[in-house]
C-alpha positions as CSV (number, residue, x, y, z in Angstrom):
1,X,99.5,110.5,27.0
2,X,100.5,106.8,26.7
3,X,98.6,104.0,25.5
4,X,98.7,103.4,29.8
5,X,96.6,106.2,30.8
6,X,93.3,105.2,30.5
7,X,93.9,102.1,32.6
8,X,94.7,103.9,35.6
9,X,91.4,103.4,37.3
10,X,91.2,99.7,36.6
11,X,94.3,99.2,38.2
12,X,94.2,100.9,41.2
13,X,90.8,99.1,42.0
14,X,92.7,95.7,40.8
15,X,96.2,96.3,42.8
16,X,94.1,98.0,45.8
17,X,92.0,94.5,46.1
18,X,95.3,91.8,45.7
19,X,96.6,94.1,48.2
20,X,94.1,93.8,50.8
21,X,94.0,90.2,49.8
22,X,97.1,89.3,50.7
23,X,96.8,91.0,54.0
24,X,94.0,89.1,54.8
25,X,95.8,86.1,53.7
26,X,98.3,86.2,56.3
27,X,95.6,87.1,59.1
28,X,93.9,83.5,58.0
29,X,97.0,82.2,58.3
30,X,97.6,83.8,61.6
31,X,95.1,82.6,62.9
32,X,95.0,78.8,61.9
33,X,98.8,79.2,63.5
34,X,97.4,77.8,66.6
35,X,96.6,74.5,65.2
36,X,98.4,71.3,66.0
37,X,101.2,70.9,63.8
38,X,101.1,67.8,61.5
39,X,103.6,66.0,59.5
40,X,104.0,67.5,56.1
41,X,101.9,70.4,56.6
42,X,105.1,72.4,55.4
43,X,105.0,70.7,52.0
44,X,101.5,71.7,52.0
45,X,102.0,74.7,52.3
46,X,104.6,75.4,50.0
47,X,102.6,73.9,47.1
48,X,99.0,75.7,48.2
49,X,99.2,78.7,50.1
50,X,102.7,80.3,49.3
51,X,101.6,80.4,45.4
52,X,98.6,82.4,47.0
53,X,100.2,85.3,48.2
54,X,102.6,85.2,44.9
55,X,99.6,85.3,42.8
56,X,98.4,88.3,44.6
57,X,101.4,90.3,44.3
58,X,101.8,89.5,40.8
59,X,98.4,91.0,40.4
60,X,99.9,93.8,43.3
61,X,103.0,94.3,40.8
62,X,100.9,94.1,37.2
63,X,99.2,97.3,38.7
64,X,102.1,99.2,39.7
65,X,103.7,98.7,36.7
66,X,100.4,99.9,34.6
67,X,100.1,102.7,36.7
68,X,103.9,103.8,36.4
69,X,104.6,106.7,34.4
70,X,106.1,105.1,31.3
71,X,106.8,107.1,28.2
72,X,106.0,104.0,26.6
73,X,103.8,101.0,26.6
74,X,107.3,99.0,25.7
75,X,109.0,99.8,29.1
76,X,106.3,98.1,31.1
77,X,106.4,95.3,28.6
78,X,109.7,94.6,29.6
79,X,108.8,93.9,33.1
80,X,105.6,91.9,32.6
81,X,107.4,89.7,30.0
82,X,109.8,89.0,32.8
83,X,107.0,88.8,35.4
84,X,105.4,86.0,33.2
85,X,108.5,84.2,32.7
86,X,109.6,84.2,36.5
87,X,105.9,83.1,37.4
88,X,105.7,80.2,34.9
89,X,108.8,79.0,36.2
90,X,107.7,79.2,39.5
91,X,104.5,77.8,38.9
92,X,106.4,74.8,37.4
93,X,108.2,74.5,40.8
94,X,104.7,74.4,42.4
95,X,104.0,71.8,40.2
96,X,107.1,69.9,41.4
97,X,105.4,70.7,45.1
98,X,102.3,69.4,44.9
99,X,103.1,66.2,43.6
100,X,105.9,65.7,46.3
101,X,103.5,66.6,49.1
102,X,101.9,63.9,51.2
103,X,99.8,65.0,53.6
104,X,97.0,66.0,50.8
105,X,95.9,64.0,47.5
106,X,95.0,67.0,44.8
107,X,91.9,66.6,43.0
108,X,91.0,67.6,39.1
109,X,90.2,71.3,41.0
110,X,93.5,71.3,42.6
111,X,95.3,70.8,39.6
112,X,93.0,73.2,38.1
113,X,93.4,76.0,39.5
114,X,96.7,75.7,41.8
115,X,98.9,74.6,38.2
116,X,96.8,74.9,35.1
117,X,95.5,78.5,35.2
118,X,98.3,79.9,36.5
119,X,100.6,78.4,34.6
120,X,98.6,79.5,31.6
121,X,97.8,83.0,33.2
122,X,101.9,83.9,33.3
123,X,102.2,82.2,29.7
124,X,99.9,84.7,28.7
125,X,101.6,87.8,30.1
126,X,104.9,86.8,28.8
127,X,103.5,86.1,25.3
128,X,101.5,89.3,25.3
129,X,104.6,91.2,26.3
130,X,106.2,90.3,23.3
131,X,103.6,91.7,21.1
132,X,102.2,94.8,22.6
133,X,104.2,97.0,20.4
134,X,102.6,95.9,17.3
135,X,98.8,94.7,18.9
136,X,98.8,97.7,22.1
137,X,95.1,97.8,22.7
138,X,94.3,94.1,22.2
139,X,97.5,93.2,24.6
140,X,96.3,95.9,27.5
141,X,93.1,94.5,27.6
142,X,94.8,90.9,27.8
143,X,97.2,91.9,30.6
144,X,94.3,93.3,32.2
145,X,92.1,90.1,31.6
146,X,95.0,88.2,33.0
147,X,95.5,90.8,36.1
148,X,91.9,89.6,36.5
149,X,92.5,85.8,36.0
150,X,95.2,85.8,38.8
151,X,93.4,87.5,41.3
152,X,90.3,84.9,40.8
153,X,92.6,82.0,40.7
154,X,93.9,83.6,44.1
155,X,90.4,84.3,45.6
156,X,89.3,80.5,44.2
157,X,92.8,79.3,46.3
158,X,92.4,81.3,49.5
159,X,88.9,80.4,49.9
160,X,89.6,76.8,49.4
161,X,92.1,76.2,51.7
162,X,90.2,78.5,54.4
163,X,87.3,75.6,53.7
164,X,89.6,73.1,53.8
165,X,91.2,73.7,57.2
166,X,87.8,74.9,58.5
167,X,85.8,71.7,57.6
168,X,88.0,69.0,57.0
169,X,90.9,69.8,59.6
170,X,88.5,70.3,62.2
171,X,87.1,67.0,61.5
172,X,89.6,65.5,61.0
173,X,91.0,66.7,64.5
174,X,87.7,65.3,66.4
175,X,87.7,61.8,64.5
């Protein structure tokens, strides 16, 4: 048995949920389709929703790789180290997006939760990736608490731009 084993449940339920997340993401998005285009609504989207769905399948890709059947705890470290490090960067490109968008000012919760936590939440993986080896059971409960932190920071982001295009672009449209 590998130190991995006894996660197997947590992960499936974890993977199985950013899964069905992310294909109701894209029905939400299907459905706001319709909407009247507006100027810099691309930019937008770049910077909010895209980082959505990557958060998802980060959470979609931390369980597959917990529940592969690794001889060693080490292998899958290899992956979630570079899993953290692609998603830092990345989230530093988000970064880069939000502030370059116009069509929406971010608040403190914005920042919060669409460059903050996630930039922490891949620091984290990446950093725990390097010591799992030497700390196993404290870094497999921080990969899962992580797993965790990007599917809320996802859940937080999908619900908040369903409100916002529900309640203010609505409004917005009428005014």
């Amino acid at each position: 048995m590998t130190e991995l084993s006894g996660w197997q449940n947590f992960y499936v339920i974890v993977g199985s949920s950013a899964g069905a997340l992310i294909g109701l993401q894209f029905v939400v998005l299907t459905l706001i389709a319709n909407r009247p285009a507006v100027r810099g609504q691309g930019q937008a989207g770049d910077a909010f929703a895209t980082p959505t769905i990557v958060h998802f399948a980060t959470v979609l890709l931390l369980a597959a790789i917990a529940t592969a059947p690794w001889h060693r705890v080490s292998n899958a470290a290899i992956l979630w180290f570079s899993s953290g490090v692609a998603g830092f960067v990345y989230e530093a490109i988000v970064v880069r997006r939000m502030r370059r968008q116009t069509i929406y000012k971010p608040e403190f919760e914005d920042w919060l939760f669409h460059a903050l936590l996630p930039l922490v939440a891949y620091a984290i993986m990446a950093g725990l990736a390097c010591v799992v080896r030497s700390h196993t059971e404290a870094s497999m409960f921080g990969i899962a608490a992580d797993a965790l932190l990007l599917l809320f920071i996802g859940i937080h982001n999908a619900w908040d731009g369903v409100t916002y295009h529900v309640f203010h672009s609505r409004h917005a449209d009428r005014g």
